[in-house]
BALOBA-1460 file (C-alpha; in Angstrom, 3 decimals):
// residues 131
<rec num="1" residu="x" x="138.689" y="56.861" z="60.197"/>
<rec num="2" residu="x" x="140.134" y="53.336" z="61.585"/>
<rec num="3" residu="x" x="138.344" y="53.047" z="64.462"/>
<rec num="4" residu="x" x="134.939" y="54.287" z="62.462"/>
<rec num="5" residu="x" x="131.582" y="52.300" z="62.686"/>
<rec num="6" residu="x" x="129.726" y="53.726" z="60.765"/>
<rec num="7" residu="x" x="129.666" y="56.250" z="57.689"/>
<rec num="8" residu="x" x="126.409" y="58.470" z="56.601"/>
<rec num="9" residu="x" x="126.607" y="59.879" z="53.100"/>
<rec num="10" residu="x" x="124.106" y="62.799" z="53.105"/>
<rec num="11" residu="x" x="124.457" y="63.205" z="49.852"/>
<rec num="12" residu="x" x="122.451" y="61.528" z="46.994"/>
<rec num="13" residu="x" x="125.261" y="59.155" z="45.182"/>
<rec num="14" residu="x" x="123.626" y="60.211" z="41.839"/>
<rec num="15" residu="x" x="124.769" y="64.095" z="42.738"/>
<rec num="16" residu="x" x="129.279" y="62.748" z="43.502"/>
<rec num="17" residu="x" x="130.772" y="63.867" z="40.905"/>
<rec num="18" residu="x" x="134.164" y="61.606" z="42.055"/>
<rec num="19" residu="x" x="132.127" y="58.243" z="43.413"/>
<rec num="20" residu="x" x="134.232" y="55.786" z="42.951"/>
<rec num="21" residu="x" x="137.250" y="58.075" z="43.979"/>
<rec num="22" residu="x" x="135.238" y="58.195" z="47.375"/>
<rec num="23" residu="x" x="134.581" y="54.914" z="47.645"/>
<rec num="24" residu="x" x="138.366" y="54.118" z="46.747"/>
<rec num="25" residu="x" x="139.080" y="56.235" z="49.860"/>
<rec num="26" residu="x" x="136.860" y="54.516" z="51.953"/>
<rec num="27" residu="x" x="138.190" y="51.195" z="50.583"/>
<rec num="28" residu="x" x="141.531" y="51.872" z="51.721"/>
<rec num="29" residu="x" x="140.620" y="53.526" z="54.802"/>
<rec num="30" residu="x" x="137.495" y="52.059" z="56.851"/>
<rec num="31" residu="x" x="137.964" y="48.575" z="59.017"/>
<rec num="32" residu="x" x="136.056" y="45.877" z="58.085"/>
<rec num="33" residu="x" x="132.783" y="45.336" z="59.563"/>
<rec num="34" residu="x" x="132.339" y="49.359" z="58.826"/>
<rec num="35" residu="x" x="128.766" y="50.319" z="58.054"/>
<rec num="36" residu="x" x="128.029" y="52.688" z="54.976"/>
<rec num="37" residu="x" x="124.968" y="54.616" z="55.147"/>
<rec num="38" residu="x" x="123.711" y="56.578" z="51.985"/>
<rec num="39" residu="x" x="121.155" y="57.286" z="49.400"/>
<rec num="40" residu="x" x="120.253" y="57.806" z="45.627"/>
<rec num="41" residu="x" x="117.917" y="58.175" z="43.079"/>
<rec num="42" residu="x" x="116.548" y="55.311" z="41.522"/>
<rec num="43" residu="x" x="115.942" y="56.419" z="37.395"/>
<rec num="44" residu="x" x="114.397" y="52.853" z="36.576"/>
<rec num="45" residu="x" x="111.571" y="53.739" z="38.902"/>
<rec num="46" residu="x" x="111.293" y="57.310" z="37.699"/>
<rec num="47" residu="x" x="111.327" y="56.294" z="34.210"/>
<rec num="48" residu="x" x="108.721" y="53.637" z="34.562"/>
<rec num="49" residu="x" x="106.203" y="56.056" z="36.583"/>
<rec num="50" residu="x" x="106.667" y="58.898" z="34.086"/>
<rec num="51" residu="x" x="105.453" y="56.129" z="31.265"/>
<rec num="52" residu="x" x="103.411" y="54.546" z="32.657"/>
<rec num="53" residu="x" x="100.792" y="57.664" z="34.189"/>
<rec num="54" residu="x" x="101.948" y="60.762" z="31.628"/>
<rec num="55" residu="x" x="98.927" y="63.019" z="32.874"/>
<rec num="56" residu="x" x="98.524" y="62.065" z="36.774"/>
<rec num="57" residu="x" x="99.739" y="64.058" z="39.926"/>
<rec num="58" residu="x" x="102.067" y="67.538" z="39.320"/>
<rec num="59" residu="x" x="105.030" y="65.813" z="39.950"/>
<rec num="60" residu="x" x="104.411" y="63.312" z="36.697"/>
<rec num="61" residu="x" x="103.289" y="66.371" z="34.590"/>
<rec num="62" residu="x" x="106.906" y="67.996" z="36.062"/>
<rec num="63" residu="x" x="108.772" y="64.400" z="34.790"/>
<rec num="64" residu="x" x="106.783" y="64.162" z="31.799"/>
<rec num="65" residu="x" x="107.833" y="67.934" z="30.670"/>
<rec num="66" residu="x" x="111.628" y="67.125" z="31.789"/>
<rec num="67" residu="x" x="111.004" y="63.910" z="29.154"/>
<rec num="68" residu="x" x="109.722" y="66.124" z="26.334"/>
<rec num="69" residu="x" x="112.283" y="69.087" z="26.943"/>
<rec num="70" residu="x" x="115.097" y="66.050" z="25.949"/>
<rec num="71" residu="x" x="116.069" y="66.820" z="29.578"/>
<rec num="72" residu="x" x="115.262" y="62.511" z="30.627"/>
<rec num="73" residu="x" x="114.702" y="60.048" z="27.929"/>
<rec num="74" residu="x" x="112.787" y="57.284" z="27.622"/>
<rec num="75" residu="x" x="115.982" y="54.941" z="26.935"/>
<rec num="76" residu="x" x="117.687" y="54.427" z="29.725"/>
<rec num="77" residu="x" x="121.254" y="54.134" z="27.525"/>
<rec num="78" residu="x" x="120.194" y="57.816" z="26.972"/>
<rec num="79" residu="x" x="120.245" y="58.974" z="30.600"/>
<rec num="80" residu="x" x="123.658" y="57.232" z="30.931"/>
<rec num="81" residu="x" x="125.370" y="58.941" z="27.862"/>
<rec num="82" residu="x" x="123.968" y="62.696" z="29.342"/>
<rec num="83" residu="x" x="125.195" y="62.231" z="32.236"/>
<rec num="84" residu="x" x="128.263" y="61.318" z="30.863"/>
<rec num="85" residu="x" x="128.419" y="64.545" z="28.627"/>
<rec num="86" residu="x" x="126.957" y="66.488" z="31.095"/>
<rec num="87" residu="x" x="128.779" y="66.716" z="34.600"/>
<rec num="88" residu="x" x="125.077" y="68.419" z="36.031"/>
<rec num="89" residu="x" x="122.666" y="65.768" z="35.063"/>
<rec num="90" residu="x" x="122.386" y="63.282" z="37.688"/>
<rec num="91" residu="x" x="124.373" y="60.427" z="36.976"/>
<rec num="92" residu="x" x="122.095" y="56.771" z="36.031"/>
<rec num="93" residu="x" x="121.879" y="54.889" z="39.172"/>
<rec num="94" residu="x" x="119.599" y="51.603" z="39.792"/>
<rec num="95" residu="x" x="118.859" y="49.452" z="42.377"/>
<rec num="96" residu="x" x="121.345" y="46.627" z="40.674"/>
<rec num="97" residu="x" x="123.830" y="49.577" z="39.023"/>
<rec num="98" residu="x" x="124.544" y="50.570" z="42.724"/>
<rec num="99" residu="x" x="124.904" y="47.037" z="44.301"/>
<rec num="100" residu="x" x="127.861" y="46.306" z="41.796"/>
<rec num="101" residu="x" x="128.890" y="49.855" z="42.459"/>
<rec num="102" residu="x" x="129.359" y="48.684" z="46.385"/>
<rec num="103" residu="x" x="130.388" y="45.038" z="45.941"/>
<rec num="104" residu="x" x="133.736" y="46.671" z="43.403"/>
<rec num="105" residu="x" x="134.519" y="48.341" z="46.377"/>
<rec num="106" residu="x" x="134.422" y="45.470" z="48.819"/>
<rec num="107" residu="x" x="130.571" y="46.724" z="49.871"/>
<rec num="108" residu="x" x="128.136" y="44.037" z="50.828"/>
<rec num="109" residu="x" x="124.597" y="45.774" z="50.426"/>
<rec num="110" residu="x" x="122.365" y="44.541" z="53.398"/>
<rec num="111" residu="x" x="119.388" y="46.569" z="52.985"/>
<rec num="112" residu="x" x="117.738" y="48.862" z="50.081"/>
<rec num="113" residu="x" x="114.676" y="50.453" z="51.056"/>
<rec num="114" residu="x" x="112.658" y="53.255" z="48.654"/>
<rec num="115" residu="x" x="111.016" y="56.096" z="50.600"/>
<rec num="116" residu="x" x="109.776" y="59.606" z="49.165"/>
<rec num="117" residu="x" x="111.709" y="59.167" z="45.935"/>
<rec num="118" residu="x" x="115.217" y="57.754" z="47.387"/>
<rec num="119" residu="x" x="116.452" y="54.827" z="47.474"/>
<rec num="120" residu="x" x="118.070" y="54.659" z="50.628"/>
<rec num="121" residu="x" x="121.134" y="51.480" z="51.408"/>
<rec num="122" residu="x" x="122.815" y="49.912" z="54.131"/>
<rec num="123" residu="x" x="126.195" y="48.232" z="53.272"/>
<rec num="124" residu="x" x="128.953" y="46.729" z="55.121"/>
<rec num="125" residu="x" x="132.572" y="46.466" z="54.024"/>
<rec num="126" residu="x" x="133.751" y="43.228" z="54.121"/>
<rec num="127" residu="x" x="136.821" y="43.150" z="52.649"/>
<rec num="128" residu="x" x="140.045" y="45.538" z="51.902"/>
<rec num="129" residu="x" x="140.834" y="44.805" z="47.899"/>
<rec num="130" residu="x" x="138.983" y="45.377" z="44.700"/>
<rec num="131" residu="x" x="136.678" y="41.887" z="43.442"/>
């Protein structure tokens, strides 16, 4: 991986289980000037569209039951504590939560652009220690 460009992670970063043990690898192993290529879920826009429009299109009505089942709460400190308790609820990821994510891992995030649901980011390493 030393002479690597760039990295695609085809997996949603809200689905890792070990994220920052990834991005510890990649830390230690990618040259600078490496592109990283991934996407995630954005829960402040989820949560915000399934308050704002309750009874709208079948995918709010499917939010708006996963909010009444307990499954997604309306406090965002909520999501974060069941994913922590639960290793199969997606983990709390913003716009800003996965920026700082990045940057701890000597990340620069050049581009965020939301599309069908995801959040998708271009970042570029630019250094080899934590900040």
């Amino acid at each position: 991986m030393k002479n690597a460009r760039t990295v695609i992670n085809l997996k949603e970063l809200n689905q890792i289980k070990e994220i920052k043990s990834i991005l510890q690898s990649y830390l230690h192993l990618l040259p600078n000037s490496c592109n990283f290529v991934g996407c995630f879920i954005n829960n402040k826009n989820i949560e915000r569209f399934v308050l704002r429009n309750k009874y709208g299109s079948k995918e709010n009505k499917k939010n708006f039951e996963a909010l009444e089942l307990g499954i997604v709460s309306r406090f965002p400190f909520i999501n974060r504590l069941y994913s922590v308790m639960d290793s199969r609820t997606n983990i709390y990821m913003s716009e800003r939560s996965v920026t700082l994510l990045l940057r701890d891992y000597s990340f620069k995030v050049m581009d965020m652009t939301e599309s069908n649901g995801r959040t998708y980011f271009h970042s570029q390493k630019v250094g080899s220690s934590y900040n």
